[in-house]
C-alpha distance (Angstrom), angle and dihedral (degrees) to the residues before:
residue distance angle dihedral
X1 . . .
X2 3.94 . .
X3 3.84 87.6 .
X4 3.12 100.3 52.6
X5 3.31 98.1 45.1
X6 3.84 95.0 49.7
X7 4.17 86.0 40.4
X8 3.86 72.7 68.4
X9 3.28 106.7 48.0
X10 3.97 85.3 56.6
X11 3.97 99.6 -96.2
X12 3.82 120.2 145.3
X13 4.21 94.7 -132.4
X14 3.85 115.5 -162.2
X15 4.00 102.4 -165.9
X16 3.64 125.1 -161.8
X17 3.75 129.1 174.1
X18 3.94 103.4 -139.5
X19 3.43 148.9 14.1
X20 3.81 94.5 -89.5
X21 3.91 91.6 50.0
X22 3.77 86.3 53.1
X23 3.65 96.1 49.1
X24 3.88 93.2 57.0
X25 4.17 88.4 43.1
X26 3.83 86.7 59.0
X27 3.45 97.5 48.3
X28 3.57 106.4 36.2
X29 3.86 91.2 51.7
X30 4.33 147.1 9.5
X31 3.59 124.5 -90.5
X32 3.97 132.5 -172.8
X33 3.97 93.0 -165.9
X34 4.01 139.2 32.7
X35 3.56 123.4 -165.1
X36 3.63 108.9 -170.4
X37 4.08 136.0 174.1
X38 3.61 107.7 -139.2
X39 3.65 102.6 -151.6
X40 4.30 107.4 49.6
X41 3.70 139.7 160.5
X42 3.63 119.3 -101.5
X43 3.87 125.7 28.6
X44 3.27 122.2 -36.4
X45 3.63 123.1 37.0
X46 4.60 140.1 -143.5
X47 3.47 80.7 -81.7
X48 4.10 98.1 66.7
X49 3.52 97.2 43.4
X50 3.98 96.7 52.7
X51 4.04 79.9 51.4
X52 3.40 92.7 47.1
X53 4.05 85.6 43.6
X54 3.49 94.6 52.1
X55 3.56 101.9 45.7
X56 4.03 98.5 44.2
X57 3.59 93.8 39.8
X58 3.74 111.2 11.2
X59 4.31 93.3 174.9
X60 3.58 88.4 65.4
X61 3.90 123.6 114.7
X62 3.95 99.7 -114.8
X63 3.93 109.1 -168.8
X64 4.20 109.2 176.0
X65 4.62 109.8 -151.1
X66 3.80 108.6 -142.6
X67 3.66 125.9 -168.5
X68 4.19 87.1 -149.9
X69 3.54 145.3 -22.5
X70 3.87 97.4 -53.4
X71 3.94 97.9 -153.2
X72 3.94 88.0 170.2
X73 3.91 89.0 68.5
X74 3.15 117.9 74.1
X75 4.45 95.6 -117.1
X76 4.09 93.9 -168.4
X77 3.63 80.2 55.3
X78 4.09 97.6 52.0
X79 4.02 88.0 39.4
X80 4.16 89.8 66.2
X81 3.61 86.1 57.4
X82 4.15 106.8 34.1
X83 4.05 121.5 49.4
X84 3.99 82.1 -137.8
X85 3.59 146.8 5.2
X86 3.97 113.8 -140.1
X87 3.61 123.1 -172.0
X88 3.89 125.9 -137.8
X89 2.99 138.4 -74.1
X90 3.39 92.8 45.9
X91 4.23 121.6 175.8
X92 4.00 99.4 -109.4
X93 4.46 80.5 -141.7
X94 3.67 95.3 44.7
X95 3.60 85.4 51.6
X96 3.57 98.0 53.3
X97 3.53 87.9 56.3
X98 3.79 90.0 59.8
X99 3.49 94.4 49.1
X100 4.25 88.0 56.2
X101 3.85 90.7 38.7
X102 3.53 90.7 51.2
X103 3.81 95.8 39.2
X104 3.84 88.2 64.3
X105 3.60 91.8 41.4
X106 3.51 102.5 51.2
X107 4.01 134.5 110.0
X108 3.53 128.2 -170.2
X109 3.45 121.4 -97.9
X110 4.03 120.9 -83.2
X111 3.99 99.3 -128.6
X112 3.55 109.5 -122.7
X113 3.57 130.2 -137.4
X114 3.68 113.6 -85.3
X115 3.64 119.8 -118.6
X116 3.48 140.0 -152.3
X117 3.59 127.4 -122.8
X118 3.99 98.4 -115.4
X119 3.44 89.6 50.2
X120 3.92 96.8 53.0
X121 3.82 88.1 42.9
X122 3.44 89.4 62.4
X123 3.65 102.9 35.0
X124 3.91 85.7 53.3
X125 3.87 93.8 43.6
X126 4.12 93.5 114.4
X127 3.98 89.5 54.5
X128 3.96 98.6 36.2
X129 3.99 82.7 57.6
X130 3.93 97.0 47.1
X131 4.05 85.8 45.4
X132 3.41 89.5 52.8
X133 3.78 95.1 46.9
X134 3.29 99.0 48.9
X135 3.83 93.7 55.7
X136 3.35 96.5 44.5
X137 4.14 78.3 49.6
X138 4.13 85.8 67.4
X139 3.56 94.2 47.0
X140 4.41 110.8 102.1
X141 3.88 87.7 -161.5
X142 3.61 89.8 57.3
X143 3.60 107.1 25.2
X144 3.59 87.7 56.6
X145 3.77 96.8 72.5
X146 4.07 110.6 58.8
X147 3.50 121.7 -138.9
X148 3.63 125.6 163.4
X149 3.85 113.2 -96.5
X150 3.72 91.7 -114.8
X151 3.66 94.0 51.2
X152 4.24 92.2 46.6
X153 4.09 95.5 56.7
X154 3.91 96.0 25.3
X155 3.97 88.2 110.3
X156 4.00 93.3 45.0
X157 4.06 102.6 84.9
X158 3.87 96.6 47.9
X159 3.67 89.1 43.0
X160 4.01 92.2 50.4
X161 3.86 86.9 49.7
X162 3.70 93.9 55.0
X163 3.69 94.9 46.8
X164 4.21 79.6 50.1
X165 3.34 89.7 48.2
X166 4.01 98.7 46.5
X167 3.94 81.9 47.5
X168 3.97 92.4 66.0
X169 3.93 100.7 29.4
X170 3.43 116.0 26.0
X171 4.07 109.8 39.4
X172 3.84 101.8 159.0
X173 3.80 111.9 110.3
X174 4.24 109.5 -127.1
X175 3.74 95.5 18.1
X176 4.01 125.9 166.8
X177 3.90 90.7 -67.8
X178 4.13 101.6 -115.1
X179 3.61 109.1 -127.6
X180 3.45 114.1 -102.8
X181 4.23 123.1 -154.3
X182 3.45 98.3 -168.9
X183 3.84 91.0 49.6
X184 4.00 94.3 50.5
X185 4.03 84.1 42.0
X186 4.46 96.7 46.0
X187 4.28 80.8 46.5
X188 3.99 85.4 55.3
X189 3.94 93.4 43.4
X190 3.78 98.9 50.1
X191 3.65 90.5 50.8
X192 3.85 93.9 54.7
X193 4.04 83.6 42.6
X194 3.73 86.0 60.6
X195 4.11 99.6 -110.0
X196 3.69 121.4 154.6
X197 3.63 116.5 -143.6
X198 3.50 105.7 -106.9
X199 4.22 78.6 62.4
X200 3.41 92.6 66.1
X201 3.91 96.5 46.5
X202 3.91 87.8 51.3
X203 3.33 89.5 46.4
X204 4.07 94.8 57.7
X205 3.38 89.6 38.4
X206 4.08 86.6 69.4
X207 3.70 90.8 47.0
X208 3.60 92.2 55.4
X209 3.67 87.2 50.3
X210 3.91 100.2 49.9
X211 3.70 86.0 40.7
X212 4.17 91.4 62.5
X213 4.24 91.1 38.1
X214 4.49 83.5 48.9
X215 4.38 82.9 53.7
X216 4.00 87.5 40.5
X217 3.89 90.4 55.5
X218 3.77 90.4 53.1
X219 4.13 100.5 41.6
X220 3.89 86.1 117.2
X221 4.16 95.5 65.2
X222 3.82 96.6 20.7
X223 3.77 119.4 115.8
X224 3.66 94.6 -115.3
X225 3.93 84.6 -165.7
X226 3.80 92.9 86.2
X227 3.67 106.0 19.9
X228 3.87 100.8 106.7
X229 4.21 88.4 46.1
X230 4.22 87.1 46.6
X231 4.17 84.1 41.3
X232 4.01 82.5 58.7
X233 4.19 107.9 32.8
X234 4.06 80.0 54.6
X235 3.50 104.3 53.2
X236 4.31 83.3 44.3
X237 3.95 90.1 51.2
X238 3.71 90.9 46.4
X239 3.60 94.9 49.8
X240 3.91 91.3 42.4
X241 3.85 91.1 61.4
X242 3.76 88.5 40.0
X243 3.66 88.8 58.9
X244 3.83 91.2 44.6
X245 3.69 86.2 50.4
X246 3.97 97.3 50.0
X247 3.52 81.9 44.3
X248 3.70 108.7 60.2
X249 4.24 86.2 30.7
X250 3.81 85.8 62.6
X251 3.76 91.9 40.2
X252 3.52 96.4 59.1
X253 4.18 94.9 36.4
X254 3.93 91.6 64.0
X255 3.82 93.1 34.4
X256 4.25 83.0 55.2
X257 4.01 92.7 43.2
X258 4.08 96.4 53.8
């Protein structure tokens, strides 16, 4: 229905029917408008391909579908990337006019400063961690052994400035692992909170996961120079202190059972 009816208000509509199919579109050729849904099934989500938008062709009009309200997304976050959030059900005509309004309205983009990854790690350290604990909130292995919310994510901001750290000192992938206190001292704590190993690996493997979405948010300023190396000297820190962790957990298990 919405391309037909902007097929008739004389619009040139590329569809596609999921993020992937969008990412190609936006590559392969120019646009001066996105529509995008922000919630969608598959991989990928709205929020991708107004990054994607932005950062490929930042002079575009970026306008970002919702469903409702999303107060789980961050929406100052979705704003940098889309010209305008507009909330369903939205009149198909009304939203035509929009586009024109907006058309004649619109500026291209100011360019804003790259960033590097350490920096947006720890400028997004406050959302990484509330990412991370809701996730590990809809896990049953986790979820079904209660620990105060301070006590769950305690270990989170030094281990985010480390990985920071490692970002801007120490780039070679499968270095002499730095010794880390607080990993040898979170490895002691979750065994006297009653976690089993394979906890703490699942556990890190969520971090590593909200750490990649926290980079995803921020593909329109990152310095896309160094992304795939960061992408790799994270997921080798993280393991590093995971291994630390294990370590010290196991350490203190057998020293406890003789």
């Amino acid at each position: 229905m919405m391309r037909e009816s902007l097929d008739a208000n004389n619009f040139e509509v590329v569809p596609v029917t999921n993020v992937t199919d969008a990412l190609n579109q936006i590559v392969a050729q120019r646009f001066d408008v996105l529509i995008t849904d922000l919630h969608m099934p598959g991989p990928g989500d709205g929020f991708t391909v107004a990054t994607a938008m932005r950062h490929s062709q930042p002079d575009a009009l970026t306008l970002v579908l919702s469903g409702f309200p999303d107060v789980q997304e961050p929406m100052t976050a979705i704003l940098l990337q889309a010209d305008e959030v507009i909330v369903k059900p939205c009149d198909i005509e009304q939203l035509t006019e929009l586009i024109r309004k907006r058309m004649l309205e619109h500026k291209p983009s100011v360019r804003r400063k790259k960033e590097s990854v350490a920096s947006i790690l720890e400028r997004d350290t406050d959302i990484t961690i509330q990412r991370w604990l809701s996730r590990v909130g809809k896990t049953d292995e986790l979820t079904s052994h209660l620990l105060p919310e301070t006590d769950r994510t305690g270990h989170l901001p030094e281990l985010i400035k480390d990985i920071s750290g490692r970002l801007r000192e120490t780039r070679v992938v499968e270095a002499i692992a730095r010794p880390s206190h607080s990993a040898v001292a979170h490895g002691r704590l979750r065994y006297r909170q009653g976690y089993t190993a394979p906890m703490m690996v699942q556990e890190s493997r969520i971090l590593q996961v909200c750490l990649f979405e926290t980079i995803q948010r921020n593909l329109g300023i990152v310095d896309f120079s160094l992304v795939l190396p960061d992408i790799i000297l994270i997921a080798d820190e993280v393991d590093s202190q995971l291994t630390q962790s294990v370590e010290s957990f196991l350490k203190l298990q057998s020293t406890i059972a003789a």
